[in-house]
C-alpha positions in Angstrom: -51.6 -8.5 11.0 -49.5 -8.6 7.8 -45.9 -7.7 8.2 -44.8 -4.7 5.7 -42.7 -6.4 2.5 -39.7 -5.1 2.0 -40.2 -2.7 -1.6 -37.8 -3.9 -4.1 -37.2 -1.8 -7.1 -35.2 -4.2 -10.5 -33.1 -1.9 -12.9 -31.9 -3.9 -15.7 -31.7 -3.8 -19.6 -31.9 -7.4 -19.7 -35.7 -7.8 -19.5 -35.9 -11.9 -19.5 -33.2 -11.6 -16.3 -35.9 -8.6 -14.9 -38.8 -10.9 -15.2 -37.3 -13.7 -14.0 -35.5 -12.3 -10.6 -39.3 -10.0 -9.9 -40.9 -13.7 -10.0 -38.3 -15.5 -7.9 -38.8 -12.4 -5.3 -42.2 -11.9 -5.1 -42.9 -15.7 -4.4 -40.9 -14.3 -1.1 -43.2 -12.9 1.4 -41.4 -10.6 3.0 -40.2 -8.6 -0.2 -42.0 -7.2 -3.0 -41.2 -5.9 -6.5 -42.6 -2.8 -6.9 -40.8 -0.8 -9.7 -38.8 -2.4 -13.0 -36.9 -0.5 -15.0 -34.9 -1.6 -18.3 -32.7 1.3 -18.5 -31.0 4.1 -16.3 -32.7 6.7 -18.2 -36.3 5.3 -17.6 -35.8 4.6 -14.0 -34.8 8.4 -13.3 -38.4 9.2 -14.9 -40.4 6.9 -13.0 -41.8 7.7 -9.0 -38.9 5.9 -7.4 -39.8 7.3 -3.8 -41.3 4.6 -1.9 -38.5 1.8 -2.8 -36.8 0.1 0.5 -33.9 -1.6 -1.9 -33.1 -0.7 -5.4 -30.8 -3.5 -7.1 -28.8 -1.7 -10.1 -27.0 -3.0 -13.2 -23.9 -1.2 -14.1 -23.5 -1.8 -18.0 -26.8 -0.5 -19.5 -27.4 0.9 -23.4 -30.1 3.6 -22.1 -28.3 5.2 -19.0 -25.8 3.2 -16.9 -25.6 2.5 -13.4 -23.1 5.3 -12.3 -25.5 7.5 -13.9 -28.4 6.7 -11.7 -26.3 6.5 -8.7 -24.9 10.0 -9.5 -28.5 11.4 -9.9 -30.0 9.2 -6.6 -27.2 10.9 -4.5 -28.4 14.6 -5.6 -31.9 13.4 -4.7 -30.5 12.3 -1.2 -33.4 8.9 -1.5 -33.5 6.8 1.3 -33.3 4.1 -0.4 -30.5 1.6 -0.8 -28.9 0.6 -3.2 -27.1 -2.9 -4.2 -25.3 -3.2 -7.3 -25.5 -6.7 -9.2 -23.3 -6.8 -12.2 -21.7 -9.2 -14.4 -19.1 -6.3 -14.6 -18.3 -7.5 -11.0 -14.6 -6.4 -9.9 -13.8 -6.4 -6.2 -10.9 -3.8 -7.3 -14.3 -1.3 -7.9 -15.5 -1.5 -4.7 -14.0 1.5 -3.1 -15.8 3.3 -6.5 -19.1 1.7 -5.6 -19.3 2.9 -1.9 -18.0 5.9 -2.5 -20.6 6.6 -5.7 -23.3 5.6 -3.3 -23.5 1.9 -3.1 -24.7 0.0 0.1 -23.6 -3.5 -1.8 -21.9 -4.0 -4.9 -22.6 -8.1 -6.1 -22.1 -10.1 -8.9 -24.5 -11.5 -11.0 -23.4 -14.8 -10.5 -24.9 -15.1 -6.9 -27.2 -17.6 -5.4 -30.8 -16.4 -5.5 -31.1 -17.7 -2.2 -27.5 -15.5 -1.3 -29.4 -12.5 -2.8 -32.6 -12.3 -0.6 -30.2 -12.4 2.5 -28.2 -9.7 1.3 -31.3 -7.7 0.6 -32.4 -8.2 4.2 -28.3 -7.6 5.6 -28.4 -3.7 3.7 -32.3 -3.2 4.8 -31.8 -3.7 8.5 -27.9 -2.5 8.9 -27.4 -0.3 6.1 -24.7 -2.0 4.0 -23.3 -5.4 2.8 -19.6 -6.4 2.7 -17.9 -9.9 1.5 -14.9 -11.6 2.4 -13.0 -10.4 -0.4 -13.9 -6.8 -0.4 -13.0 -6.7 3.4 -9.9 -7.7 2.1 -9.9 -4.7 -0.2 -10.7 -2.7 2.6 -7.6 -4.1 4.7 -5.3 -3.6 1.6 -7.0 -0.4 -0.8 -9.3 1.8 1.0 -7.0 4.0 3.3 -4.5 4.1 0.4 -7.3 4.7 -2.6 -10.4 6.7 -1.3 -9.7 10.3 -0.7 -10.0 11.6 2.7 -13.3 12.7 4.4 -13.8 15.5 6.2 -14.5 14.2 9.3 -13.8 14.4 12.7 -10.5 12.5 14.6 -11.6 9.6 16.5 -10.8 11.3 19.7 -13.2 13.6 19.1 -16.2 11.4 18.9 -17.8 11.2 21.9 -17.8 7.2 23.4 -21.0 6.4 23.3 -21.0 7.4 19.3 -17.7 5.1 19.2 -19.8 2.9 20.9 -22.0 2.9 18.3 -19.8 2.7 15.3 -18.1 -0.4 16.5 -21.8 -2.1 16.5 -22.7 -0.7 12.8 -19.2 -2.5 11.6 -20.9 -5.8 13.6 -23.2 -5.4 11.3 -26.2 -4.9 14.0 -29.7 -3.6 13.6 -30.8 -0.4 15.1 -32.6 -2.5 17.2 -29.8 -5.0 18.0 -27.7 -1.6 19.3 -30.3 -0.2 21.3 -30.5 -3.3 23.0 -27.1 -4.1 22.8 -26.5 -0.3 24.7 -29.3 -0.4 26.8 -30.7 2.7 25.2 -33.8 3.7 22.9 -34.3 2.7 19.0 -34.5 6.7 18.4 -31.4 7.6 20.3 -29.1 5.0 18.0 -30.9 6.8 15.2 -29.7 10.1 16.4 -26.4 8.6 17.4 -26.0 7.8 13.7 -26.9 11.0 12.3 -24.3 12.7 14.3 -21.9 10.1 12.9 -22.8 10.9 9.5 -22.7 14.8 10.0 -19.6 14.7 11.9 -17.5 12.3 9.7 -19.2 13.7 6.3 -20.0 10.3 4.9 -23.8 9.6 3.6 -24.8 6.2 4.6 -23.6 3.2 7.3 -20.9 2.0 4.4 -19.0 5.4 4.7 -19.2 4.7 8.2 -17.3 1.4 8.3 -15.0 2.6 6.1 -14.2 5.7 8.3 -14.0 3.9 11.0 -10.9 1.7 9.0 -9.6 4.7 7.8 -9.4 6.5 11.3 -8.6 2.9 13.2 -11.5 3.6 15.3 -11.4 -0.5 14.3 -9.4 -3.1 13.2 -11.2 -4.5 9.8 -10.6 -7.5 11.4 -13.3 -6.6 13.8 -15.7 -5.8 11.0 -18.4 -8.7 11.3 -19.3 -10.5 7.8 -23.1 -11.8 7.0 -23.1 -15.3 7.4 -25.0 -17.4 5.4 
């Protein structure tokens, strides 16, 4: 029985760099390029539905990233979304999250780097490097404005429980067995979270839980290559 690929969607203005990163992940078999776009403004026209992962340029002449991320959040899509920019700068990662990104790379990354990272904000929701855990330890409390959310006292243990294992970076799968508890309750778990801390994805979680000390960032676990 085939496996389902991972649908990949490629926004880019730079159509030789489009072609050339849709080849290198289609050879893949677990992902699949499914939607191309070479501009902001064209992407937001096209059926944009079905995509898993949607990797975003930020500098585009015909509708920039911000400008799809703004639009994606009104939309409330499921899918993720990981930045990849030559316009990297590890001071804009607080921006990135907070506009809606589950990963925010630079162009210069390994190929090889990339398609782990895909999988890493498929299965746990977000991606964070050593640097911008850094930025977290340093930025975040001081820059991001506060949520509305819930005290950590008033989360109930077994979300707290929860939390910690999103910031480890663990599947949905990896909690539940990691809690001795169903796939579906860790989903439910999560959209509690979400509701009761006001953020919209697993990256607002971590950073609530820095920003509240449910954690140390030290105990936020990094993907490994």
């Amino acid at each position: 029985m085939e496996h389902t690929k991972i649908k990949i969607g490629i926004v880019d203005d730079d159509l030789l760099f489009v072609q050339l990163l849709k080849n290198y992940i289609d050879h893949n078999g677990e992902y699949q390029v499914t939607l191309t776009s070479t501009g902001g403004y064209q992407f937001l026209t096209q059926d944009s539905g079905s995509l898993d992962i949607l990797i975003l340029d930020l500098r585009m002449t015909n509708g920039d990233g911000l400008e799809v991320m703004s639009e994606l959040a009104k939309r409330e899509t499921e899918t993720k979304i990981i930045v990849l920019s030559s316009f990297y700068r590890r001071s804009f990662m607080g921006q990135m999250l907070k506009m809606g990104a589950h990963a925010f790379l630079p162009k210069e990354i390994e190929l090889e780097e990339l398609l782990a990272v895909i999988k890493t904000v498929y299965h746990t929701g977000h991606y964070f490097s050593n640097d911008q855990i850094d930025v977290m330890r340093t930025q975040l409390s001081n820059k991001l404005p506060e949520f509305h959310a819930f005290s950590k006292n008033e989360l109930t243990d077994r979300e707290v429980d929860v939390l910690r294992l999103v910031c480890q970076q663990l599947s949905t799968k990896e909690i539940a067995d990691s809690l001795f508890i169903s796939p579906k309750t860790v989903e439910t778990h999560k959209t509690n979270l979400m509701i009761k801390t006001g953020v919209k994805n697993m990256a607002g979680l971590v950073i609530y839980a820095v920003q509240n000390q449910v954690i140390d960032p030290n105990e936020i676990v990094l993907f490994d290559k």
